[in-house]
N, C-alpha and C positions, 0 to 999 in steps of 0.2 A: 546508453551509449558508453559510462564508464562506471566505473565502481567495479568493488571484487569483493571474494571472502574477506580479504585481509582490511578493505576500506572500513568491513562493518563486523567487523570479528567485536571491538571493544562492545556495543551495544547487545551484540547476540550474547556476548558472554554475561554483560550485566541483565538482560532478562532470563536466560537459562537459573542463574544465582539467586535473583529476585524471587524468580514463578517457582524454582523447584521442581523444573522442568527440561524434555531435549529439546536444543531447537538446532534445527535442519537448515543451514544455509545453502541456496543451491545456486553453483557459478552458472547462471542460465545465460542462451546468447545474445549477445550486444550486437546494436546498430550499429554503424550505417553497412558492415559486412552480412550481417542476418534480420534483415526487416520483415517488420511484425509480419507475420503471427509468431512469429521465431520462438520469442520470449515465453510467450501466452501458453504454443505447445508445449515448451520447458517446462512452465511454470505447474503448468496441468500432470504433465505424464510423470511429473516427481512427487506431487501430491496423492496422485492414483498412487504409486511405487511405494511410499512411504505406508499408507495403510494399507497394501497388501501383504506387505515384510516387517510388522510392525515387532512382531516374534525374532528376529532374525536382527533387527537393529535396538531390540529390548526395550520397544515401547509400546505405551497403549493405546493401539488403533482406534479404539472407541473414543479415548480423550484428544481429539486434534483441532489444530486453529494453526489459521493462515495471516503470513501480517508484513510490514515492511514499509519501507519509508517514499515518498516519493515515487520516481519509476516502480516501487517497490510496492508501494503502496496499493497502484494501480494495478498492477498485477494480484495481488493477493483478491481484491473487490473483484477484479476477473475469475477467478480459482473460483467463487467462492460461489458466484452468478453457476460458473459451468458443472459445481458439481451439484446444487441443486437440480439444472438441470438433466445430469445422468442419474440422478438417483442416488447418488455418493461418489466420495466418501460424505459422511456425515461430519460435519463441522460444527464447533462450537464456540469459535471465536473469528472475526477478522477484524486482525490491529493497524489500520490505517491511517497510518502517521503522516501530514499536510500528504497527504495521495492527490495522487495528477487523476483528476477524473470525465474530465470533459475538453478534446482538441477541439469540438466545433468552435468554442469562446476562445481559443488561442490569438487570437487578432483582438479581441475586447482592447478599446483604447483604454481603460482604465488601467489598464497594467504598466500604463505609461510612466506611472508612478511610482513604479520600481526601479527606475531606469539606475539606478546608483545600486542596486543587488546585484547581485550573482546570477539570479533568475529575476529575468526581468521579460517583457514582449519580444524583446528581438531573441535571446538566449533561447525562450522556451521553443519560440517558432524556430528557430533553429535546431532543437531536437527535433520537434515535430516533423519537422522537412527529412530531416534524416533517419528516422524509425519508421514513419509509415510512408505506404510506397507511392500516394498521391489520394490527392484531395477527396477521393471516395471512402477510401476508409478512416475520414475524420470522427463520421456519426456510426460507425461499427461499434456496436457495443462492447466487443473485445480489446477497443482501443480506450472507447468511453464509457467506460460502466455506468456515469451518469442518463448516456442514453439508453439504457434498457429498459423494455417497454414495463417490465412488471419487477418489482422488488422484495415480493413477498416470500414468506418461505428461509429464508437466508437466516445465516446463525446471527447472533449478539454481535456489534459492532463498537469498537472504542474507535473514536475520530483524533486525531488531535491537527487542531490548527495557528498559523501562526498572524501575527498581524500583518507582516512586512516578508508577503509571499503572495507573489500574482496567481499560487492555485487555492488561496486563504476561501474565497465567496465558492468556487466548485466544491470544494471538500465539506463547507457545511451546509451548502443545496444538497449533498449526497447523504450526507446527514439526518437531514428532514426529511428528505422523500423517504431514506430508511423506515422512520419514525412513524411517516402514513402510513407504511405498507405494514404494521405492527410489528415493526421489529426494535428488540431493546439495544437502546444505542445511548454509549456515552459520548458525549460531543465536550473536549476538553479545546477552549481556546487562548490562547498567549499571545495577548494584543503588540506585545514589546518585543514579541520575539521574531527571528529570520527564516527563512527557506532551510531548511539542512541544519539548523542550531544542535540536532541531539548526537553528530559527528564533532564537531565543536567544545569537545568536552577543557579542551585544557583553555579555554580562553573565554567560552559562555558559562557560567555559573549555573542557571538553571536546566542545562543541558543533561545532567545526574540525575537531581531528584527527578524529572521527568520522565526518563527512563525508567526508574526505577517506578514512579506510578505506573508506567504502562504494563510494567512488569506484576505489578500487584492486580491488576487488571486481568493479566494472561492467568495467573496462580486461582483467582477467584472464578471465572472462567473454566477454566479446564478440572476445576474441583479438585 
């Protein structure tokens, strides 16, 4: 619903520095004006676009990985589901940073517990209401990548999760099911840490290094 290049320029530029790599940020469209699938086709037809121009934007189509924070998150675990199932591009990373992976649990009273965050039950249903167009496309797997039936197949996955984040239990259920379906996954979690902490750079402290592991993560990754 919001963020831009410019929200997430600092992090893209510190994994770009980090991995020794391009990365692609792409202004894809936002709710409540362009509801899902909006995003999802964004998300998809730039990953298509980027490895088939890979000559033309001076990168190498064969080294690529999808990744992002949050809203962002989810999207990339989407990308990453759909190009498996086209047959490509071929992927070799998705960096899925606290990712929103399952609206069915959007209601979970436990989230109640965040009521003093940023993202807390009411906030998050509050996206949810305004991104997807009604309560049928809760369990769509292009909404939920948690609920896709099958997870196999799919590249390397770095998670990172936080403590004090109501999408904290989705993103490492997503994790695990990875893990069954034999895919190699790091699951990094920060019991102390908030929703959104790695935009937070000038006032969370571990906001940096973390980054920059993830980024060490993309460099080892894409070789």
């Amino acid at each position: 619903m919001f963020g831009d290049l410019d929200t997430h320029d600092g992090i893209c530029r510190l994994i770009a520095n980090g991995a020794r790599c391009a990365v692609i940020s792409v202004d894809y469209r936002l709710a409540p004006e362009h509801k899902f699938p909006a995003s999802v086709e964004d998300a998809v037809a730039a990953t298509e676009w980027i490895a088939a121009h890979g000559a033309t934007l001076g990168i190498d189509p064969s080294r690529l990985g999808v990744g992002g924070d949050s809203a962002g998150g989810n999207l990339a675990a989407v990308v990453a589901l759909t190009a498996r199932d086209r047959g490509g591009p071929r992927l070799r990373l998705q960096l899925l940073l606290y990712p929103a992976t399952d609206f069915v649990t959007s209601d979970d009273p436990q989230r109640e517990r965040f009521e003093r965050f940023p993202l807390n039950v009411i906030t998050m249903n509050w996206f949810r209401d305004h991104y997807l167009r009604d309560a049928a496309d809760y369990g769509d797997w292009r909404a939920s990548p948690l609920r896709a039936a099958d997870l196999r197949g799919l590249p390397s996955a770095y998670v990172l999760t936080a403590g004090f984040d109501p999408l904290s239990a989705e993103g490492a259920i997503y994790a695990e099911r990875l893990l069954e379906a034999d895919v190699s996954v790091e699951h990094r979690h920060l019991e102390q840490q908030m929703h959104g902490f790695l935009t937070m750079g000038k006032i969370i402290g571990a906001a940096r290094p973390e980054t920059e592991r993830a980024a060490a993560a993309v460099k080892v990754a894409l070789g």
